[in-house]
DSSP file (Angstrom, degrees, kcal/mol; ACC not computed):
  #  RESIDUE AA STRUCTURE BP1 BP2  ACC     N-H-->O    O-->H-N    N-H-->O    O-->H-N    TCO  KAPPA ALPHA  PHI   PSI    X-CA   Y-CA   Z-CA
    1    1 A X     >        0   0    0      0, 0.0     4,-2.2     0, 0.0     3,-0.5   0.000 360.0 360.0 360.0 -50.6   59.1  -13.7   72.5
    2    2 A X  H  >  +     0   0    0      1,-0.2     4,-3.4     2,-0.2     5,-0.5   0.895 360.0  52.8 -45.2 -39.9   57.3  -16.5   70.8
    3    3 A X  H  > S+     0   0    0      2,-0.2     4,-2.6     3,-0.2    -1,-0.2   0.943 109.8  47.6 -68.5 -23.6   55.1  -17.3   73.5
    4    4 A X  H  > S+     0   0    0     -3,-0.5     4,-1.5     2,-0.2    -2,-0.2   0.971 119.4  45.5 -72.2 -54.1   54.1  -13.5   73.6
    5    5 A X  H  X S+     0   0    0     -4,-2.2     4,-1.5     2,-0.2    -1,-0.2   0.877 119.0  43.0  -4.6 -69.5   53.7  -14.2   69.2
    6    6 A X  H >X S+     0   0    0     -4,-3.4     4,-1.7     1,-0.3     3,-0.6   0.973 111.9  50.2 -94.0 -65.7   51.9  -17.3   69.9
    7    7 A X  H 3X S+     0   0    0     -4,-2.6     4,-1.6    -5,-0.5    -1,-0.3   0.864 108.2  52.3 -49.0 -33.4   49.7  -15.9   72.7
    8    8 A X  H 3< S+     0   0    0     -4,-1.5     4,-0.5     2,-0.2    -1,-0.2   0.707 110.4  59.1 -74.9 -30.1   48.5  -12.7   70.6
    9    9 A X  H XX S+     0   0    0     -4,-1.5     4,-1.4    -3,-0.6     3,-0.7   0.912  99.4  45.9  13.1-107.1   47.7  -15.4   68.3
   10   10 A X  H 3X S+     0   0    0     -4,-1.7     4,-1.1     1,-0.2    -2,-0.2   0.979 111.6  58.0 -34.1 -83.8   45.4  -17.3   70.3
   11   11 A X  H 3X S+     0   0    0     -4,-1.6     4,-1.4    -5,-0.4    -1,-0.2   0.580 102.1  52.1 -23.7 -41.4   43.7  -14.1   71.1
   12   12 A X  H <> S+     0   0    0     -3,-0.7     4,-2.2    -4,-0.5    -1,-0.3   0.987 108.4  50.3 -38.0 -84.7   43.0  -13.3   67.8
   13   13 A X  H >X S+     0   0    0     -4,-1.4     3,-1.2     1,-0.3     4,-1.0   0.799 114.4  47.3 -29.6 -68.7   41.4  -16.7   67.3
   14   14 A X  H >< S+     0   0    0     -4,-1.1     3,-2.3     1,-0.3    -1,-0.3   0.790 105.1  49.6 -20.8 -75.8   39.2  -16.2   70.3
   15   15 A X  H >< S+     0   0    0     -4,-1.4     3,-1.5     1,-0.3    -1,-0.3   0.659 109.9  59.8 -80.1 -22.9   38.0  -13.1   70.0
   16   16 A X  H << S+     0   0    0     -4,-2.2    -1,-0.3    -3,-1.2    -2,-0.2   0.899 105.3  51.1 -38.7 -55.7   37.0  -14.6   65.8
   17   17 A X  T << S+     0   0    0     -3,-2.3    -1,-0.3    -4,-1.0    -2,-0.2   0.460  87.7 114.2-109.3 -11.9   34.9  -17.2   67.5
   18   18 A X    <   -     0   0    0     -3,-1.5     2,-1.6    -4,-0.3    -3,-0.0  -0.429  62.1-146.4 -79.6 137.0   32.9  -14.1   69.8
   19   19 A X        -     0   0    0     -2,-0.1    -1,-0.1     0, 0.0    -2,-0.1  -0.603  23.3-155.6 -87.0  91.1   29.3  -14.2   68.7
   20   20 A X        -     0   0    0     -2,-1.6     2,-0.2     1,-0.1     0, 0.0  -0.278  19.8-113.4 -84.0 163.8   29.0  -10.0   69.2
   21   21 A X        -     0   0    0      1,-0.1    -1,-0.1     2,-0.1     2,-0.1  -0.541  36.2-118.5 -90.5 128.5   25.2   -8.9   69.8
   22   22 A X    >>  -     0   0    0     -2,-0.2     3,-1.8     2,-0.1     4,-0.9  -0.427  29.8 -88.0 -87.0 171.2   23.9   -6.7   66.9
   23   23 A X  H 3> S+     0   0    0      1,-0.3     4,-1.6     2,-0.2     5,-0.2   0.875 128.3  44.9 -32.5 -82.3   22.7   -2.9   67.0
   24   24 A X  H 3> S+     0   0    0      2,-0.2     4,-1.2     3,-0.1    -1,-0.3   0.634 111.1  52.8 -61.7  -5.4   19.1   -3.5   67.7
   25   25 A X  H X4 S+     0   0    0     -3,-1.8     3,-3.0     2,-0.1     4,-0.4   0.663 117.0  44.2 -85.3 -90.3   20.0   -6.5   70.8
   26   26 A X  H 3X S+     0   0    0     -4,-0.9     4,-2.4     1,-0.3    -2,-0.2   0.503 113.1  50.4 -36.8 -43.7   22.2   -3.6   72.1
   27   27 A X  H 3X S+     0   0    0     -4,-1.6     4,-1.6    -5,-0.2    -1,-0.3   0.896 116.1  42.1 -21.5 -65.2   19.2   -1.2   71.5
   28   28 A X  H << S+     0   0    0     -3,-3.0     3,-0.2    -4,-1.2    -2,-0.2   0.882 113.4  48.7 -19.8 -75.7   17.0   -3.5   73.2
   29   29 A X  H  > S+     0   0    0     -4,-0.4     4,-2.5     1,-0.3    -1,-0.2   0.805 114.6  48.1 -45.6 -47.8   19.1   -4.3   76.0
   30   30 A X  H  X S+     0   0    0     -4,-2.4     4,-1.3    -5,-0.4     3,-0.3   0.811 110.9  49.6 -48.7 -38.7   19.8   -0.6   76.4
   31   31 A X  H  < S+     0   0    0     -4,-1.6    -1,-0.2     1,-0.3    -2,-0.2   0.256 110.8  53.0-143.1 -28.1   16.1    0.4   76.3
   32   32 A X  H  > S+     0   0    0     -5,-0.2     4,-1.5    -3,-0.2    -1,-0.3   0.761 104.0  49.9-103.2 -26.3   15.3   -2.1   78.7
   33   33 A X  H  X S+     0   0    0     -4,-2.5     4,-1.6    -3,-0.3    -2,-0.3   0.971 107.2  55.0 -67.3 -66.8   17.7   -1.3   81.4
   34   34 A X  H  X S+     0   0    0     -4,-1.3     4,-1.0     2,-0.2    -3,-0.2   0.783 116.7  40.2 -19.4 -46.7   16.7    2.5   81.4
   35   35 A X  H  > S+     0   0    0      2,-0.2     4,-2.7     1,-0.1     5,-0.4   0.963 114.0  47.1 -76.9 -67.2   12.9    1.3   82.0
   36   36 A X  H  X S+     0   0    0     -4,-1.5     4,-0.8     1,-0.2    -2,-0.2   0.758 115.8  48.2 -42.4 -29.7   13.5   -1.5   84.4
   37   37 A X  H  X S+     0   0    0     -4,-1.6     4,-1.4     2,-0.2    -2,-0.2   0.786 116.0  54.4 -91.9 -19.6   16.2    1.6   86.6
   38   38 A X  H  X S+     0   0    0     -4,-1.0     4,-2.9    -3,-0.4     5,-0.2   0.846 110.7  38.0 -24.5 -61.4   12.9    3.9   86.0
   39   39 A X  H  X S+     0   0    0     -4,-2.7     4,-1.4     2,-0.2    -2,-0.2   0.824 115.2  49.2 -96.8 -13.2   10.6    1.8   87.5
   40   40 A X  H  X S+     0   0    0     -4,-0.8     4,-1.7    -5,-0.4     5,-0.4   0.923 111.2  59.0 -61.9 -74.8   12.8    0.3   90.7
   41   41 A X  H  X S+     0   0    0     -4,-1.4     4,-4.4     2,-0.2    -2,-0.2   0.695 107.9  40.3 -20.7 -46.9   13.6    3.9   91.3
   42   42 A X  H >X S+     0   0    0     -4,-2.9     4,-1.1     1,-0.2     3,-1.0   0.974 106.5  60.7 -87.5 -50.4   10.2    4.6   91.7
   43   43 A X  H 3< S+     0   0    0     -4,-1.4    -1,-0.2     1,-0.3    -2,-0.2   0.698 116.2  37.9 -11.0 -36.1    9.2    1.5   93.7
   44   44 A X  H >X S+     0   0    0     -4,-1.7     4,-4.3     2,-0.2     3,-0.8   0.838 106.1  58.7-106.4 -18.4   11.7    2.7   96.4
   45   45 A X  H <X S+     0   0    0     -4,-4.4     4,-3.0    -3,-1.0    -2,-0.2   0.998 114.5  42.0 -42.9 -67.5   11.0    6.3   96.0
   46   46 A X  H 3X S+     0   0    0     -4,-1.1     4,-0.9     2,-0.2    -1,-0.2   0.594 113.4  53.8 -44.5 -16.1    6.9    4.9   97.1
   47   47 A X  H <> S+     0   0    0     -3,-0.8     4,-2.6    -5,-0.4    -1,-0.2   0.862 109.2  47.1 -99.1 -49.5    8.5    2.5   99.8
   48   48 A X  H  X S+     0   0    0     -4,-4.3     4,-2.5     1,-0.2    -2,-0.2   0.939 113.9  47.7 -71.5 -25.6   10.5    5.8  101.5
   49   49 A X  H  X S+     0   0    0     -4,-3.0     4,-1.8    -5,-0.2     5,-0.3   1.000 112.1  52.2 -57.8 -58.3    7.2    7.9  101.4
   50   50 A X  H >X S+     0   0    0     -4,-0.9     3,-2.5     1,-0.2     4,-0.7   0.721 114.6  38.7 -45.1 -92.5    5.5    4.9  103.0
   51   51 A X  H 3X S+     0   0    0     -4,-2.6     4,-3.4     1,-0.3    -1,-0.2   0.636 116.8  52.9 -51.8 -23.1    8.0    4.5  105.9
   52   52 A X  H 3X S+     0   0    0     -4,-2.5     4,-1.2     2,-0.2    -1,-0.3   0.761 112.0  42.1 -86.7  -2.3    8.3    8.1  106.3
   53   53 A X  H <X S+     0   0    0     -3,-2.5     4,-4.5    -4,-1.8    -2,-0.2   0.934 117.7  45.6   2.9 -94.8    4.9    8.6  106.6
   54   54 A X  H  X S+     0   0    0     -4,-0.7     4,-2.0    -5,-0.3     5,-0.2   0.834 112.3  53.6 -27.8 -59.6    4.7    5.6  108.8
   55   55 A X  H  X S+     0   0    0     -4,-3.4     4,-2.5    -5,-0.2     5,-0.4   0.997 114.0  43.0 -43.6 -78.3    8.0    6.9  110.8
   56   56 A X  H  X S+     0   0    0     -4,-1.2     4,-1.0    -5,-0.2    -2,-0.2   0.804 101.5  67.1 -55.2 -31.1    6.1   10.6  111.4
   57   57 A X  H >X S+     0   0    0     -4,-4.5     3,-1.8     2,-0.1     4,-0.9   0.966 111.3  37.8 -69.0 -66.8    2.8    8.9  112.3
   58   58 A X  H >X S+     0   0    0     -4,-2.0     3,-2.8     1,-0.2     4,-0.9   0.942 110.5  52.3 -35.8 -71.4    4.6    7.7  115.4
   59   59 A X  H 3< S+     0   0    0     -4,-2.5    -1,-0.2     1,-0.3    -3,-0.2   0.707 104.0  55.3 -51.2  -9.4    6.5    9.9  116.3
   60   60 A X  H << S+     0   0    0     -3,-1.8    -1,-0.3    -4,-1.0    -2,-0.2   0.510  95.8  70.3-101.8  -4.3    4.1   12.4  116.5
   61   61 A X  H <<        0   0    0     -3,-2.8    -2,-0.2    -4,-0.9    -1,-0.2   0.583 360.0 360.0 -73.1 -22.9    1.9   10.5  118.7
   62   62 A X     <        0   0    0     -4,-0.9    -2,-0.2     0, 0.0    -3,-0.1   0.551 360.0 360.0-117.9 360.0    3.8   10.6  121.7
């Protein structure tokens, strides 16, 4: 039982020492993921029109 004491402890301590990110970093962060999955999206949305495009121009040639 002590090490279980002693480990919950420790854990404590740790999680004291975490430097947590304030509102506006999390904002940021947030704000910046949402733009950056925006603009991949469309970059491969533009990539499949090219190859299907590209795909149909062949195939429709022979």
């Amino acid at each position: 039982m002590k090490k279980i004491v002693q480990y919950l402890k420790d854990v404590r301590t740790e999680v004291a020492k975490v430097n947590w990110p304030t509102k506006d970093d999390v904002k940021g962060a947030t704000i910046l993921v949402i733009v950056l999955s925006c603009v991949f999206a469309v970059y491969v949305f533009a990539c499949d029109q090219a190859l299907q495009a590209a795909v149909g121009l062949f195939l429709s040639t022979r």
